[in-house]
C-alpha positions as CSV (number, residue, x, y, z in Angstrom):
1,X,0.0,0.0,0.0
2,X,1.5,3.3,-0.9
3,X,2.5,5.5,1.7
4,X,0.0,8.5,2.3
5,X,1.7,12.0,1.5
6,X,1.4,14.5,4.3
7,X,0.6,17.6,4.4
8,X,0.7,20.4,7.3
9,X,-2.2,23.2,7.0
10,X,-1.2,26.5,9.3
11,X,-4.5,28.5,9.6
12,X,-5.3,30.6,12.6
13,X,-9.2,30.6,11.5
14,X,-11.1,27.5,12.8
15,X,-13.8,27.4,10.7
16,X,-11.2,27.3,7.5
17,X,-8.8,25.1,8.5
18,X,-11.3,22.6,9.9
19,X,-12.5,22.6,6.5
20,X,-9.2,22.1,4.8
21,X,-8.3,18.9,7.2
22,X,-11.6,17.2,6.1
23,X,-11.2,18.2,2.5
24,X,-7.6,16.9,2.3
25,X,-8.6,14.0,4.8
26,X,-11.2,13.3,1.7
27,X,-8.9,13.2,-0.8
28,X,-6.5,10.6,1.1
29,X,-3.7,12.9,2.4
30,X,-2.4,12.7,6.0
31,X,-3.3,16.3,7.1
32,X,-1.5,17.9,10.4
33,X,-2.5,21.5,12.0
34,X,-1.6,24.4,13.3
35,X,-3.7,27.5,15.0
36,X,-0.5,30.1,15.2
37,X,2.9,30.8,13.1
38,X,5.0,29.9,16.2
39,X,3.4,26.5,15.9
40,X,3.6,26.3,12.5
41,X,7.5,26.8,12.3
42,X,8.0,24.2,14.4
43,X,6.4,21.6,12.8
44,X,7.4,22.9,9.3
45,X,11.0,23.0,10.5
46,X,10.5,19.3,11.3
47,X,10.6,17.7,7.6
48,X,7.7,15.5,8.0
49,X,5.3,16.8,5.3
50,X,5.2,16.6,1.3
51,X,3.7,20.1,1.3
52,X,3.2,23.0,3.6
53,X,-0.1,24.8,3.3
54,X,0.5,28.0,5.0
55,X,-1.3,31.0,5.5
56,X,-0.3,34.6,5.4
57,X,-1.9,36.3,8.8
58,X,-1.2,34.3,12.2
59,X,-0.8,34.7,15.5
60,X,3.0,34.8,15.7
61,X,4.9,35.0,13.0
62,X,3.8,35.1,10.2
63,X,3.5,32.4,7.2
64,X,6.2,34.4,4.8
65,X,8.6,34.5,8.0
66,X,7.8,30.6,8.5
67,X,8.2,30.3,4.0
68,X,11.7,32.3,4.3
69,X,12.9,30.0,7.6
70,X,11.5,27.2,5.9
71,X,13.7,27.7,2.4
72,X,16.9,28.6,4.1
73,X,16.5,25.1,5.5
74,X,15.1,23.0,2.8
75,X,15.1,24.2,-0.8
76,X,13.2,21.4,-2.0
77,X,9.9,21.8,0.7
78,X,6.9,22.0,-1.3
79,X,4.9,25.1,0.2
80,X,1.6,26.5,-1.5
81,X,0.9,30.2,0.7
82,X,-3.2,31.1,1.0
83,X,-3.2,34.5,1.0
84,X,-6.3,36.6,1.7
85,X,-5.9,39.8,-0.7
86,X,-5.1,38.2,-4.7
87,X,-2.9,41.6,-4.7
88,X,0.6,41.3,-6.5
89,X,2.3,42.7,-3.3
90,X,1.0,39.4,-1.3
91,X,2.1,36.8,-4.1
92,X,5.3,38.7,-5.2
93,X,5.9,38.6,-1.3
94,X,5.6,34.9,-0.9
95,X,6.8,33.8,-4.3
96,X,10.4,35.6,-3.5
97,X,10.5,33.7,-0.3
98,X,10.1,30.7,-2.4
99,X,6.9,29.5,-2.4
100,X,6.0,27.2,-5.2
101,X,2.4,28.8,-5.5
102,X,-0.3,30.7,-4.0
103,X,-4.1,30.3,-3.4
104,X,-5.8,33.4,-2.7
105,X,-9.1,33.5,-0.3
106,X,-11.7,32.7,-0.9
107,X,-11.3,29.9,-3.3
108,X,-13.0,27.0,-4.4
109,X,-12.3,23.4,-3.1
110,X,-11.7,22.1,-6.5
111,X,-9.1,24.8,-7.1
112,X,-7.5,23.8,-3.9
113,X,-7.3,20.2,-4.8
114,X,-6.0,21.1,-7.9
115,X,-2.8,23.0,-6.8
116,X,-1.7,21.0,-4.5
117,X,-1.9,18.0,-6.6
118,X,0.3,19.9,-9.5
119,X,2.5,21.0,-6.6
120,X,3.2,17.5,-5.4
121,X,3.6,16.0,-8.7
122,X,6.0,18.5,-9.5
123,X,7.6,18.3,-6.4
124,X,7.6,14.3,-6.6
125,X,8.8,14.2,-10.3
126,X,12.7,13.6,-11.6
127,X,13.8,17.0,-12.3
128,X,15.4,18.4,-15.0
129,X,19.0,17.7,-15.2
130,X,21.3,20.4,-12.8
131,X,23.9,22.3,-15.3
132,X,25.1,25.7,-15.8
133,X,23.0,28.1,-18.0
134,X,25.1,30.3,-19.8
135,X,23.8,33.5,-21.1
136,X,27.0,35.7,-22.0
137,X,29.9,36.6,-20.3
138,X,29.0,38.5,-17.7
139,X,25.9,36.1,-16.6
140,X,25.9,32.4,-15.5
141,X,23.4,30.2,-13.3
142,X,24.0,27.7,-11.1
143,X,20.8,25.1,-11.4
144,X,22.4,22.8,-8.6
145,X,23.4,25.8,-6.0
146,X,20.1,27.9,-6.8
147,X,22.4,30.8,-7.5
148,X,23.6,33.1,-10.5
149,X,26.5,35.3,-11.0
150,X,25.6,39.1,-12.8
151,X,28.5,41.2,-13.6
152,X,30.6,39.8,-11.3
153,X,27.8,40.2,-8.0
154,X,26.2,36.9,-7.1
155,X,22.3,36.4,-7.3
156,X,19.9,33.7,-5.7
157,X,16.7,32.2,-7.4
158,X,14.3,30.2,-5.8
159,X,13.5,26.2,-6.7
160,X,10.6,27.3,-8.8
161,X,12.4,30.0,-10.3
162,X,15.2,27.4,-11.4
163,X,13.0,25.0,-12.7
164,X,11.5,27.7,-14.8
165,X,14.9,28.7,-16.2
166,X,15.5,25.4,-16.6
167,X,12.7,24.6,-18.7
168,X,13.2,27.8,-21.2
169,X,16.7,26.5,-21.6
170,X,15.8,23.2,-22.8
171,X,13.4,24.5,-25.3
172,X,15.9,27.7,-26.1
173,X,15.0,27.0,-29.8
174,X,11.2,27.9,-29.6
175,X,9.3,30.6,-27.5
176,X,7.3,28.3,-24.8
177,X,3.8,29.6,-23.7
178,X,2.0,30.6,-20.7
179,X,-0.1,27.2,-20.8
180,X,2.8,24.7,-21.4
181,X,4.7,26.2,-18.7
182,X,2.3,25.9,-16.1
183,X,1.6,22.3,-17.1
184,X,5.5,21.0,-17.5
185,X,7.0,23.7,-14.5
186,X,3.7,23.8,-12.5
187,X,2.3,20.5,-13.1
188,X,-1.3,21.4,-13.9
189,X,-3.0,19.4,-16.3
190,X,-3.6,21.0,-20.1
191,X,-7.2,20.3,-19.8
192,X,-8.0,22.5,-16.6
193,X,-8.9,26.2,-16.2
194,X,-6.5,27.4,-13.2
195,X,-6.3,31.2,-13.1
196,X,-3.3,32.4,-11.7
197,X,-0.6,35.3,-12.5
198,X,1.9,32.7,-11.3
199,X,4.1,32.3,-14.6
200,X,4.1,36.4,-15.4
201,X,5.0,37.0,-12.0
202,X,8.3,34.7,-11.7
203,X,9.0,35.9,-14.9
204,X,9.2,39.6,-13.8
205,X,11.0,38.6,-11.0
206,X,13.7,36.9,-13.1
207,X,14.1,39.7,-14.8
208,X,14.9,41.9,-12.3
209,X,17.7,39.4,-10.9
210,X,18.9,38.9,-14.8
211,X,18.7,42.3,-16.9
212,X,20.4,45.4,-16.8
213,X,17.4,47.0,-18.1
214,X,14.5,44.6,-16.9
215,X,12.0,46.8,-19.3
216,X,13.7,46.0,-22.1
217,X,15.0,42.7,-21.8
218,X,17.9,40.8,-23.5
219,X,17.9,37.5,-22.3
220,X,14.1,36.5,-20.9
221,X,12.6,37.9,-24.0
222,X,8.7,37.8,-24.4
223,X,7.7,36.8,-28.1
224,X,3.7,38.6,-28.6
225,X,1.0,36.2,-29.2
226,X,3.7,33.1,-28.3
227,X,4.8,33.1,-24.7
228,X,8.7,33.8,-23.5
229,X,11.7,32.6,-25.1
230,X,15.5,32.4,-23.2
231,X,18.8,33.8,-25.2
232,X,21.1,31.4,-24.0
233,X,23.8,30.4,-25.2
């Protein structure tokens, strides 16, 4: 019998995170709790869960403080934040601290099944191969290390931010859409309707970490009406 994945829900409001327990309890996950951030770092510290289902505003600390711990321990953790505003500020926020996605309230049980199953199949799948991405000179990435040099200064990417680079590198030849990326980088299926901002938003932040001139890129380049291409070399 296969081994049920866990999963560790940190929300301070009862009425919501009973309901997430017996939704994921449904669905055949092991599902732990937590009412308060302090909490919640402890048990998220402890490496026992496939996937960390945290949300923004707890008693405590809060769940980007927990994310940001979380990472500098375990690059690999599969976290999904739930944030209560679906404003940029909230998702840029927990996406830099390396969050693999974001669910922003209220949503719809079948929308929260959904990412988290694409979460852990991502996070469950063999990932791409780790190498160097070469872009000129002056910038290199580091897949294995999560870390970049620009101009001589180093820069750090998160997992999802990686595996993203990683992916555009592979398929250098070809601009790669929005859809394909969430479904081989994000893991949702082609034939679901998941609306999210999550591809554009890792994209600008690359950019940012990557180009001179972010608003007129050189080597994350957007082709119109195709999706994003990367200039590697």
């Amino acid at each position: 019998m296969n081994k049920k994945l866990r999963i560790l829900v940190v929300e301070d409001e009862e009425s919501i995170r009973s309901g997430l327990i017996d939704v994921l309890l449904f669905h055949g996950y092991a599902v732990d709790a937590a009412a308060d951030g302090d909490t919640g770092l402890t048990k998220s510290l402890s490496g026992q869960y496939d996937l960390l289902l945290l949300d923004v505003m707890l008693p405590g600390i809060s769940g980007f403080d927990i994310c940001n711990q979380v990472r500098q321990q375990d690059k690999h953790q599969a976290i999904i934040m739930l944030t209560a505003k679906n404003t940029d500020e909230d998702i840029v926020t927990g996406l830099t601290y390396g969050a693999d996605d974001y669910i922003a309230k209220p949503f719809s049980v079948a929308q929260l099944v959904l990412r988290i199953q694409a979460v852990l199949r991502r996070s469950n799948a063999v990932s791409l191969a780790d190498k160097m991405i070469k872009l000129d000179d002056d910038v290199s990435i580091d897949t294995d290390n999560l870390s970049g040099i620009r101009d001589g200064r180093e820069i750090g990417f998160t997992r999802k931010e990686i595996e993203l680079l990683q992916y555009l590198d592979a398929h250098s030849d070809r601009p790669v859409s929005r859809d394909e990326l969430l479904n081989k980088v994000w893991g949702y299926s082609k034939d679901i309707d998941i609306e999210t901002r999550t591809v554009d938003i890792h994209i600008a932040k690359i950019r940012r970490k990557l180009e001179p001139d972010h608003k007129t890129p050189q080597y994350l380049l957007t082709v119109r009406g195709a999706g994003y291409r990367l200039a590697s070399r």
